[in-house]
C-alpha positions as CSV (number, residue, x, y, z in Angstrom):
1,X,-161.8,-10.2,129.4
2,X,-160.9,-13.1,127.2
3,X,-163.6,-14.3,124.3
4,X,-163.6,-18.3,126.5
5,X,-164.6,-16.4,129.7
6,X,-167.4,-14.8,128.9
7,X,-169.6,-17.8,127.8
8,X,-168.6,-19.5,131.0
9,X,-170.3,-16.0,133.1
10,X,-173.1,-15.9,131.1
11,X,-173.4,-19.6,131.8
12,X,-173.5,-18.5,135.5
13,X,-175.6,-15.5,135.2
14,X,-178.2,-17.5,133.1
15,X,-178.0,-20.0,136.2
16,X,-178.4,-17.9,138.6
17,X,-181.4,-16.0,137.0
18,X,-182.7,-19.4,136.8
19,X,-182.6,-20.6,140.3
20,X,-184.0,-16.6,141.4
21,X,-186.9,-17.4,138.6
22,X,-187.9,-21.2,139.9
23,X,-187.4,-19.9,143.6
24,X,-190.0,-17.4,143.5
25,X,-192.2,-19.2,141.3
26,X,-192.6,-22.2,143.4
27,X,-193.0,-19.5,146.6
28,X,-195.7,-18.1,144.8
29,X,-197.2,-21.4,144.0
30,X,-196.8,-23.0,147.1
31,X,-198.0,-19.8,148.9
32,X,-200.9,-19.1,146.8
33,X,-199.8,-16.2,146.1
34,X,-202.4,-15.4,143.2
35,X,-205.2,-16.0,145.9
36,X,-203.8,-12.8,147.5
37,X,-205.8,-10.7,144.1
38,X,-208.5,-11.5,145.1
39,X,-211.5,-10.5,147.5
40,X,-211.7,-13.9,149.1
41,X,-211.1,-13.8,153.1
42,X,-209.8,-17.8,152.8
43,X,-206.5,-16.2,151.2
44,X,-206.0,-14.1,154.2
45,X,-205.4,-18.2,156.1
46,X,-203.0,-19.4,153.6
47,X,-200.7,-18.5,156.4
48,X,-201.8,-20.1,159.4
49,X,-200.7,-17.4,161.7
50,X,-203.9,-15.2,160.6
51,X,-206.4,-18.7,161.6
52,X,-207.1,-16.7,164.9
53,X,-208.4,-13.7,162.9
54,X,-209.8,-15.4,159.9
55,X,-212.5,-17.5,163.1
56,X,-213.2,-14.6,164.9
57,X,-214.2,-12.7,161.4
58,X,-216.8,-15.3,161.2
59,X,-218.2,-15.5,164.6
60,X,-218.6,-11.0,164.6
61,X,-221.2,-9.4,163.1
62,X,-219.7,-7.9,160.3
63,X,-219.0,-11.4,159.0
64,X,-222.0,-10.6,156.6
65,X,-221.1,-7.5,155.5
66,X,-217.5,-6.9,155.0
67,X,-214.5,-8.9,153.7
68,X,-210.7,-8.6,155.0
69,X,-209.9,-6.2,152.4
70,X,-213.2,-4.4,153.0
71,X,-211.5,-3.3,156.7
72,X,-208.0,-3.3,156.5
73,X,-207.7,-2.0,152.6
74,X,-207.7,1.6,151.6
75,X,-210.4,2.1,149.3
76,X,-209.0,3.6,146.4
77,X,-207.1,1.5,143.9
78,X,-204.0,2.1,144.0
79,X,-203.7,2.7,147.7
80,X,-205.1,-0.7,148.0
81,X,-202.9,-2.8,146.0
82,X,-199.8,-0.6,147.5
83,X,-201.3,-1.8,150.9
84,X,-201.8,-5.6,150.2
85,X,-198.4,-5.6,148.8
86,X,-196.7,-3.8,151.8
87,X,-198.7,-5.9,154.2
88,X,-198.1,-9.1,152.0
89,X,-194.2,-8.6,152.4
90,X,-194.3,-7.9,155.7
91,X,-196.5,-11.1,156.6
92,X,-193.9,-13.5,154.2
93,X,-190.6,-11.9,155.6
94,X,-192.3,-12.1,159.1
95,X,-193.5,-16.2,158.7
96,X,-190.6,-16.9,156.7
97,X,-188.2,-15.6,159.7
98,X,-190.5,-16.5,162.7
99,X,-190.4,-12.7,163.3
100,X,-193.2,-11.8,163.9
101,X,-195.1,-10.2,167.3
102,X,-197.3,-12.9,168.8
103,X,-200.1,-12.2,169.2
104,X,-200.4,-10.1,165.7
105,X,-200.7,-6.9,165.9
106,X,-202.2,-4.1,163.8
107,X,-199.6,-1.3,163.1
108,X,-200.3,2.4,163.2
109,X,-200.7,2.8,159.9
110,X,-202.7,0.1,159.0
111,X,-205.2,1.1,162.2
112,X,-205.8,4.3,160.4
113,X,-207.0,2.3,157.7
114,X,-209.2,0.7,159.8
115,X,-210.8,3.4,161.3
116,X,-211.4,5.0,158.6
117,X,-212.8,2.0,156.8
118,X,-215.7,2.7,160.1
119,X,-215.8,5.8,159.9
120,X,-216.6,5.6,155.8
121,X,-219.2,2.6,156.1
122,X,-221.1,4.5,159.3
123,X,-220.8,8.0,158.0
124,X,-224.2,8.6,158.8
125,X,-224.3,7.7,162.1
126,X,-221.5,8.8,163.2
127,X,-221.1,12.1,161.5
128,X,-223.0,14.1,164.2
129,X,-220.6,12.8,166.9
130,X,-217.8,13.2,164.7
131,X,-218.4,16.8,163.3
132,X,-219.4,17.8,167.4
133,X,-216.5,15.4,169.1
134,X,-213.8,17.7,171.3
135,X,-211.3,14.4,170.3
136,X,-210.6,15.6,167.1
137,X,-209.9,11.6,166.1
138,X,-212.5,9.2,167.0
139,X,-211.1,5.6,167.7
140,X,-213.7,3.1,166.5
141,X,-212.2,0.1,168.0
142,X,-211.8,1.2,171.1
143,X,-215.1,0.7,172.3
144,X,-216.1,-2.0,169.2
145,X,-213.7,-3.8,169.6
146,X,-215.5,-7.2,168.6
147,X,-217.1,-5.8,166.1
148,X,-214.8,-6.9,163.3
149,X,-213.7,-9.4,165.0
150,X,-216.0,-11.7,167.2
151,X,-215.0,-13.5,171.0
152,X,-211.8,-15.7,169.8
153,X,-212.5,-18.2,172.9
């Protein structure tokens, strides 16, 4: 390649890694994305497709007890962060396409999560039915189902 081409692609390049840079900063910014670190439920309604959620939260009765992340977040550190960011990408792609299932959904995996979030908080009182259960796998939700979660209407 010639010596005058190359400043011209690096020109480009430069531009490009630019416009990638400013993109995802102003995302970030105009998505609060640094409210997504943090503990606080109110980041959890930056995207007004979890409003529905984020009400009944505070109408259940673990409203005073446990956060978001409390429930839906693994509690060790690195399986939480790995979960925040898996389930933060899936929420942007999904709002940024209009993709997403309505109503929201809880996936498999993260429903495990959930459970055993219950299972770890009520250890006590459930580890007799647990440890004499012929299920094998107790589904916490099923019957507590507004638990987390309060009446939405």
């Amino acid at each position: 390649m010639p010596a005058w081409a190359v400043g011209p692609l690096v020109l480009i390049l430069c531009a490009l890694i630019g416009i990638f840079i400013g993109s995802a900063s102003y995302t970030a910014y105009y998505g609060e994305g640094a409210s997504y670190l943090s503990n606080d439920p109110r980041s959890c309604v930056n995207c007004h497709i979890m409003r529905e959620q984020y009400d009944s939260w505070q109408k259940a009765s673990h409203h005073a007890f446990a956060v978001c992340n409390d429930c839906h977040s693994p509690d060790d550190f690195l399986g939480k962060w790995l979960t925040k960011a898996e389930n933060g990408f899936r929420h942007s792609k999904g709002f940024t396409l209009q993709d997403f299932h309505e109503p929201i959904m809880i996936r498999p995996k993260n429903f495990e999560i959930l459970n055993r979030s219950c299972l770890k908080c009520h250890d006590a009182l459930t580890n007799e039915i647990r440890h004499t259960s012929e299920l094998g796998f107790m589904n916490c939700v099923r019957c507590h189902r507004n638990v987390g979660h309060g009446a939405t209407k």
